[in-house]
C-alpha positions in Angstrom: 24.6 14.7 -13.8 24.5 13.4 -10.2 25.0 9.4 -9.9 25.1 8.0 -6.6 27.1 4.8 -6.0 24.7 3.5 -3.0 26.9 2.1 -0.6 29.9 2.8 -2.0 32.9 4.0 -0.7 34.6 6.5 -3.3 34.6 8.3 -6.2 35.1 6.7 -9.4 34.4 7.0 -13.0 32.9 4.4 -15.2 33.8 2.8 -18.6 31.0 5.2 -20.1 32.2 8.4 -18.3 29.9 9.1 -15.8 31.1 10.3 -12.4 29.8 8.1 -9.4 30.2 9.6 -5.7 29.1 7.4 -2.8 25.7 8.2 -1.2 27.2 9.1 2.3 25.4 12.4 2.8 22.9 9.9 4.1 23.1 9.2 7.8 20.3 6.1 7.7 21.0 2.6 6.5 23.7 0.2 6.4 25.7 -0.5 3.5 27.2 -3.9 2.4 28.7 -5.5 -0.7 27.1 -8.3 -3.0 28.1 -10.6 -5.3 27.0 -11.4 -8.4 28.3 -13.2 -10.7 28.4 -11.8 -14.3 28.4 -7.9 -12.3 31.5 -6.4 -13.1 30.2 -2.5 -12.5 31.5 -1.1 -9.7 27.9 1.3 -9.0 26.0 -2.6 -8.8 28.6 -4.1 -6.2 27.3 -2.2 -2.9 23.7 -1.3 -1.5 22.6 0.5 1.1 19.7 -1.1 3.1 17.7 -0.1 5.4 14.9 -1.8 8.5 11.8 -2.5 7.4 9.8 -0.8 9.9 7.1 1.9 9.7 9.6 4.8 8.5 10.7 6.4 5.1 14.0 6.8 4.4 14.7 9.9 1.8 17.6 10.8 -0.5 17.3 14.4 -0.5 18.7 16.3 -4.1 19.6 19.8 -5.4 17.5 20.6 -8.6 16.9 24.1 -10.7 13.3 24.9 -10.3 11.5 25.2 -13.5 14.1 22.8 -15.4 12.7 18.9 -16.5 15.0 16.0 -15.1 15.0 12.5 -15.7 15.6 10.4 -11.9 16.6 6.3 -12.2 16.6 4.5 -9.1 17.9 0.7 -9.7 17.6 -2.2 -7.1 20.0 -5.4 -7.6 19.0 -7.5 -4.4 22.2 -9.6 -4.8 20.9 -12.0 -1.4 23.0 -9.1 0.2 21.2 -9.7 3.6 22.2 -13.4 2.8 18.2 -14.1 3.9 17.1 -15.5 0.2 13.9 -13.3 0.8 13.0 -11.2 -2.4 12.3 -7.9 -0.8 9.0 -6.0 -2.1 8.7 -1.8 -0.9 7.6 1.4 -2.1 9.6 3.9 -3.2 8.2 7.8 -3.7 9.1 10.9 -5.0 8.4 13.5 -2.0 4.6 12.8 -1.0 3.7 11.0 -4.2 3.8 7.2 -4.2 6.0 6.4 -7.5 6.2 2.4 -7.3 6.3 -0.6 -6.0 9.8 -2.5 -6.4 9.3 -6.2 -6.5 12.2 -8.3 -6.8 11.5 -11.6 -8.3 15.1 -12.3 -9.2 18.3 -11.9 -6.3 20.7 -11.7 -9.8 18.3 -8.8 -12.2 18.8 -5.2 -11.7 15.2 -3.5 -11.1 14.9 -0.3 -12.6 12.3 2.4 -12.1 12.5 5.9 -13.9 10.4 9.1 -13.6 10.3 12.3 -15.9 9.5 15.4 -13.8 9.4 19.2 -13.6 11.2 20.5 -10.7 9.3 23.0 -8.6 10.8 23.6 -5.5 14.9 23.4 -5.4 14.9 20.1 -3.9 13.6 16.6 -4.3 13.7 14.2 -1.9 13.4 10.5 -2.8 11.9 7.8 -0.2 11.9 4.4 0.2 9.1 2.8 2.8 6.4 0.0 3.2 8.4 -3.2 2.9 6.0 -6.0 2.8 9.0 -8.1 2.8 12.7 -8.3 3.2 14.1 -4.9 4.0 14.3 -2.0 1.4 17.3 -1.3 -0.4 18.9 0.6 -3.4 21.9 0.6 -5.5 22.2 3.4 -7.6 20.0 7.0 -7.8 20.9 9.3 -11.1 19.7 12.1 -12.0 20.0 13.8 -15.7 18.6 17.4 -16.5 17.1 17.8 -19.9 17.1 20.7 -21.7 14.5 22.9 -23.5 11.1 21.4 -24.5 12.0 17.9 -24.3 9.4 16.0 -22.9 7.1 19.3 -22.3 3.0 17.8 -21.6 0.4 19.8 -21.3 0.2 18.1 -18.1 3.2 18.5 -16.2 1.8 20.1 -13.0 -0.2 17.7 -12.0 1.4 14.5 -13.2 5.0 13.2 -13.4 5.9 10.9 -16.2 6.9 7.1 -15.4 8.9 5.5 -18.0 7.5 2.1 -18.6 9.1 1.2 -22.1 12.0 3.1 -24.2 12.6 0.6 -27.3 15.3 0.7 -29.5 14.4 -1.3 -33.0 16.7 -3.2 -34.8 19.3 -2.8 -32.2 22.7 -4.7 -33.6 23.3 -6.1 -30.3 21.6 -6.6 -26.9 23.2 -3.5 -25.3 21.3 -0.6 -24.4 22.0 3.0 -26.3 22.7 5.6 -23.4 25.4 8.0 -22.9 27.5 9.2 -24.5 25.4 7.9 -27.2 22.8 9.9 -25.5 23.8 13.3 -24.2 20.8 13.2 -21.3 21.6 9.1 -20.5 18.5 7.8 -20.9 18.5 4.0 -22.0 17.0 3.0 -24.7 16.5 -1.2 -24.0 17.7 -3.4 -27.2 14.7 -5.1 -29.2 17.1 -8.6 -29.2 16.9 -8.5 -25.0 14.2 -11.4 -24.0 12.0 -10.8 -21.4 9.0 -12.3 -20.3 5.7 -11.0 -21.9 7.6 -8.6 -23.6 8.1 -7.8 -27.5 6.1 -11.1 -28.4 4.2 -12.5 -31.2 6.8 -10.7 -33.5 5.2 -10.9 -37.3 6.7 -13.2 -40.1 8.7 -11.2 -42.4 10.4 -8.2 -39.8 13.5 -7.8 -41.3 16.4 -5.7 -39.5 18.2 -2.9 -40.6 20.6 -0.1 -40.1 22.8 2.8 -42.0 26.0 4.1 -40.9 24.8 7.9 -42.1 23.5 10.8 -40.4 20.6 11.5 -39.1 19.0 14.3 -38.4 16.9 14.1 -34.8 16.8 17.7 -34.6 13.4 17.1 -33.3 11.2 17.8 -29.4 12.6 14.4 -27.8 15.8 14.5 -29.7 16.3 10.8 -29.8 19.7 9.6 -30.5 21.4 9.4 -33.8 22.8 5.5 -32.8 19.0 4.6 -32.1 17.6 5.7 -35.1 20.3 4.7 -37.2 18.5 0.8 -36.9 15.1 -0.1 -37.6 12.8 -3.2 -38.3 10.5 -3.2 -41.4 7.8 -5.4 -42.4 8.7 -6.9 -45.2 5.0 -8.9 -45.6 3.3 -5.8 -45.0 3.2 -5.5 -41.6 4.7 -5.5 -37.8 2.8 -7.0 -34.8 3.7 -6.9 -31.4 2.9 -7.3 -28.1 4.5 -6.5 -24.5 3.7 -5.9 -21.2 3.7 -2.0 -19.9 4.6 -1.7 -16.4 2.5 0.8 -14.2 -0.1 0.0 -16.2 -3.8 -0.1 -17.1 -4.2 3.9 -17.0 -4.0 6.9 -19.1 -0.2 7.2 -21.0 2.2 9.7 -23.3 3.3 7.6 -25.9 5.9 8.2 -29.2 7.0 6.0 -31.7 10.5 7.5 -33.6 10.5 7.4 -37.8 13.5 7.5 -40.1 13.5 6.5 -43.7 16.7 4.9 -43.8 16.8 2.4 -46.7 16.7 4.4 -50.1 13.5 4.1 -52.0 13.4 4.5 -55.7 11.1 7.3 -56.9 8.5 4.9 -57.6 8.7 3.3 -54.0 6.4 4.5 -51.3 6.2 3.7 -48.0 3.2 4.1 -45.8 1.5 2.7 -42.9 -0.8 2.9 -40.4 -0.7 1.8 -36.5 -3.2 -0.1 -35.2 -4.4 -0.4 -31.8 -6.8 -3.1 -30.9 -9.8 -1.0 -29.0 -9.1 2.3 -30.4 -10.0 2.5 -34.1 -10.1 6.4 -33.7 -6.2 6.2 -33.5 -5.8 4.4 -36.3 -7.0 6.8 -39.6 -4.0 8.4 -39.9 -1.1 7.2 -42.6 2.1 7.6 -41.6 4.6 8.1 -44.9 7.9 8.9 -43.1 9.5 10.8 -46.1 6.7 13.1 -46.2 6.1 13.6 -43.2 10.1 14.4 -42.2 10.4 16.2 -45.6 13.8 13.9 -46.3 14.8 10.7 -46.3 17.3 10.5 -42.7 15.3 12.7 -40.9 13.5 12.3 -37.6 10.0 12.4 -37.6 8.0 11.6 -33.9 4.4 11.5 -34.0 2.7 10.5 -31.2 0.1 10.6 -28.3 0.3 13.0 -25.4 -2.7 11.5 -23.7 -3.5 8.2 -24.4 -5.4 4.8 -22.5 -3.4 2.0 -22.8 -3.8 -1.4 -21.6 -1.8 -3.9 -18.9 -1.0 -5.8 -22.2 -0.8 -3.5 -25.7 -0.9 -5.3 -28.5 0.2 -3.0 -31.6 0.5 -3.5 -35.5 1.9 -1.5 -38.1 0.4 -2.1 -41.4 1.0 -0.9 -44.9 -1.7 0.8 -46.5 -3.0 -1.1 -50.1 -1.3 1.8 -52.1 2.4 1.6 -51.0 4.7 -0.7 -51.7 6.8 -1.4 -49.0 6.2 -2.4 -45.7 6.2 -0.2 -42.5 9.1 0.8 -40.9 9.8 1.6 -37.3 13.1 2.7 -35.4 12.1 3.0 -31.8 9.0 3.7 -29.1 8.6 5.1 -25.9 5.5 4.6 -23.6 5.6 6.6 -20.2 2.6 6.5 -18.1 1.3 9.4 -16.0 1.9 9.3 -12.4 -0.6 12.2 -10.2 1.3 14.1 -8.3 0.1 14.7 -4.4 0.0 18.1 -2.9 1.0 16.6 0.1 0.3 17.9 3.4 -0.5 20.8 4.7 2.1 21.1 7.0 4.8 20.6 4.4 6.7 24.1 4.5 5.8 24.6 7.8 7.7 21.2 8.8 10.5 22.2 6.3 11.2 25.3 8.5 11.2 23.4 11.7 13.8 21.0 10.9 15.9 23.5 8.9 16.9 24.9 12.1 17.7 21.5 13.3 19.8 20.4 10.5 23.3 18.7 12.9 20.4 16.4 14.3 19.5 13.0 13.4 15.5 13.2 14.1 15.6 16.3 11.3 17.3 14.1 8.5 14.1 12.5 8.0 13.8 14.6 4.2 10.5 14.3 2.7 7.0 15.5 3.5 6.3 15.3 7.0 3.2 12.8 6.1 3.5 11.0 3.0 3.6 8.2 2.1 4.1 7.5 5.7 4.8 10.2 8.3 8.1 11.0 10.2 9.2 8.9 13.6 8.8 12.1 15.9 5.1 13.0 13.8 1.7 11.8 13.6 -0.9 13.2 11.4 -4.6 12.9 10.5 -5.9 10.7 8.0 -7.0 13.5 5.1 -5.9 13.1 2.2 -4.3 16.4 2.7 -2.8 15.6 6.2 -2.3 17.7 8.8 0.2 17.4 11.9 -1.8 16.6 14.8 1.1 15.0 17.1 5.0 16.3 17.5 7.0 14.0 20.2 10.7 15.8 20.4 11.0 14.7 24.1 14.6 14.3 25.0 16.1 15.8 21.3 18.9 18.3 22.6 16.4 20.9 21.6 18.2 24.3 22.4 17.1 27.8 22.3 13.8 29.1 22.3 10.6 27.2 21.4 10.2 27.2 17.8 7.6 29.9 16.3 6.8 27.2 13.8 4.9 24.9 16.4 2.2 27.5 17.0 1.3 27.4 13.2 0.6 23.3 12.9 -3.2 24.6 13.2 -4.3 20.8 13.4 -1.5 20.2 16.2 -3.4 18.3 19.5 -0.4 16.6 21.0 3.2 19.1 21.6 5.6 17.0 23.4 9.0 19.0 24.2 9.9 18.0 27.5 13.8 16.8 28.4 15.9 19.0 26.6 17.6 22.5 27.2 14.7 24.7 25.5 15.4 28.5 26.5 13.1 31.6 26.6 9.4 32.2 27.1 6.3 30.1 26.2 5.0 31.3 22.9 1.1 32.1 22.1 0.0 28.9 21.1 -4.0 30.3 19.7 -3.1 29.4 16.4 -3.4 25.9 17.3 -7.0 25.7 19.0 -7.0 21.9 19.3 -4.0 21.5 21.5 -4.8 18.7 24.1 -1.3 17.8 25.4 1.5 20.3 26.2 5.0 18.9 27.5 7.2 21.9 27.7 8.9 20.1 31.7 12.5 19.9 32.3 14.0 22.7 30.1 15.5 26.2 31.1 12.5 27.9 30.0 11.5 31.1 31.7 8.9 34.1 32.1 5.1 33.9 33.3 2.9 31.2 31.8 1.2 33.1 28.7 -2.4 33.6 29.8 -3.3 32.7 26.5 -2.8 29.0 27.4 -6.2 29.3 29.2 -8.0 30.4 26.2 -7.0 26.9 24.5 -10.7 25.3 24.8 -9.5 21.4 24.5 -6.5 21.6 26.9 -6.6 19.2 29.6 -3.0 18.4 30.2 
């Protein structure tokens, strides 16, 4: 696990038993305290802000390529800037725009979570865009899963954002996470009132729980304590409705079964879901004994691509030959989030700065263009970018000239002037729309390459 503590000042370990470090390999932002009343965690004391200007400002982490990992990033505003203006700002995983964080309350902890296969051994996490206030952040975790968990067809091409992970007939209004849950994620309490959210509840939803095992021994391996409660239906059916974040748009979604109260032999249970707007979905008959061969045993059907609505209204309803009502322990909704290639420029950029890495300019983390491109950068408008401008001037550049610059084949502007660059001019062909070359007051030295005169565009 890796928790960061943003803005905090030390290590420390929490009442559950997760590590936090503070988030000082970071060189951007300022960090400050807040006070909330009713706050007593140390990780939700401190933020780390940052200007709200035209840059994005990345936390940069160490993953195994080819492993799935959950990533939380959680905003309490806290009036830290003591300004009483709710900031609003993006926040994106490398090049792909993951959310937009809206604070609409200084004393609520905004939470936004993605599911992702790591392909590269880093990810870098960006904040950018505010609209207003300044952008901040308070904690960044990230939890490795293991095996199949969470495996989609899909997983190249889309990340999954969690926009609901509901745990039924919860005895209290705390969330279930670890150590309840070996991977941490949190599964919300069904007795926490929100807004637009787990409404129009149907007469007759009865609660219940069971202090014995459970076996979860399942793809998603849901935690014993969550499915250890449940609501049933005790007229037949359970309704309702909530609002799913991220969405209209195409989703996974899973709803978790355990027959927990004991049937006698002549007791059935069965149900179907229904989902207004998709009668295909709603044929098949769930009968949870059956179907997880045992009473106390997980069974998780669900939908690995599925349209769901802003608002989703759902019911469970009991089919006219059984005689109890449905039963359901817990659901999670994820939406799916396209990943961007980024741009074309990416490992080229990576190499350039990983030469650099003592310097401030080439902390930047990221992709060179996405969501917004770095300070020293400009690139094209495609929607795979290219570099078309590099401004170093005055950088404390030393050595040679970087080979990497003569492969930015979209490069038109090369600004390098003012520092203590050492060596010949390299063959710049590779980059036939060069326009503008700085390369004055350095230590450079050998004959100008005649090649520069084969650049068609160069006028300066």
């Amino acid at each position: 696990f890796i928790s960061f503590d943003c803005g905090g000042q030390s290590n420390f370990t929490d009442n559950l038993g997760l590590e936090w470090t503070p988030d000082n390999q970071i060189i951007y932002g300022i960090t400050t305290n807040i006070s909330v009343t009713n706050e007593t965690r140390q990780q939700y004391q401190t933020v780390r802000y940052f200007p709200a200007d035209n840059r994005k400002y990345c936390y940069t982490l160490n993953v195994k390529s080819r492993t799935r990992y959950l990533i939380r990033a959680t905003f309490l505003y806290g009036n830290f800037d003591n300004n009483n203006v709710y900031p609003k700002f993006d926040i994106s995983m490398g090049p792909t725009r993951w959310a937009t964080i809206v604070i609409s309350d200084a004393n609520i902890i905004e939470s936004q979570e993605l599911i992702f296969l790591a392909s590269e051994p880093t990810v870098s996490v960006c904040l950018s865009n505010a609209t207003t206030g300044q952008p901040f952040i308070s904690t960044l975790e990230l939890r490795p899963f293991n095996g199949s968990i969470y495996l989609t067809p899909f997983e190249n091409q889309f990340y999954l954002g969690v926009s609901a992970r509901i745990n039924f007939g919860a005895e209290n209004e705390d969330p279930i996470r670890y150590p309840d849950d070996p991977f941490d994620r949190i599964w919300e309490s069904d007795l926490v009132k929100k807004a637009n959210y787990l409404v129009d509840v149907a007469a007759g939803t009865d609660r219940i729980s069971t202090k014995l095992p459970i076996d979860t021994r399942k793809d998603e391996q849901p935690p014993e304590k969550v499915m250890q409660t449940a609501v049933v239906g005790r007229n037949g059916m359970l309704t309702y409705r909530m609002n799913l974040d991220g969405f209209p748009g195409y989703g996974w979604a899973y709803t978790y079964f355990a027959e927990i109260e004991d049937l006698d032999p002549d007791e059935t249970r069965k149900f179907r879901l229904v989902l207004p707007g998709a009668p295909e979905l709603t044929k098949a008959v769930v009968n949870i004994q059956e179907n997880a061969q045992g009473t106390h045993r997980l069974y998780e059907p669900g939908f690995e691509n599925i349209s769901l609505p802003f608002v989703l209204s759902f019911k469970f309803g009991k089919t006219y030959d059984s005689t109890e009502g449905p039963l359901v322990n817990a659901i999670e909704i994820s939406r799916y989030l396209q990943i961007s290639d980024g741009s074309i420029d990416g490992a080229v950029a990576a190499s350039l700065v990983s030469g650099y890495k003592s310097l401030d300019w080439a902390q930047e983390g990221g992709d060179p263009c996405l969501p917004v491109a770095w300070s020293w950068v400009e690139c094209n408008l495609d929607s795979e970018p290219k570099i078309i401008s590099v401004k170093l001037s005055g950088k404390n550049l030393t050595g040679s000239i970087p080979s990497d610059l003569t492969k930015l084949t979209g490069l038109e502007q090369l600004w390098l002037d003012g520092n203590a660059l050492t060596g010949p001019i390299p063959d710049f062909t590779g980059c036939p729309n060069l326009k503008i070359i700085h390369l004055e007051n350095n230590q450079l030295s050998g004959d100008l390459p005649s090649s520069l005169a084969d650049l068609p565009n160069l006028s300066q």
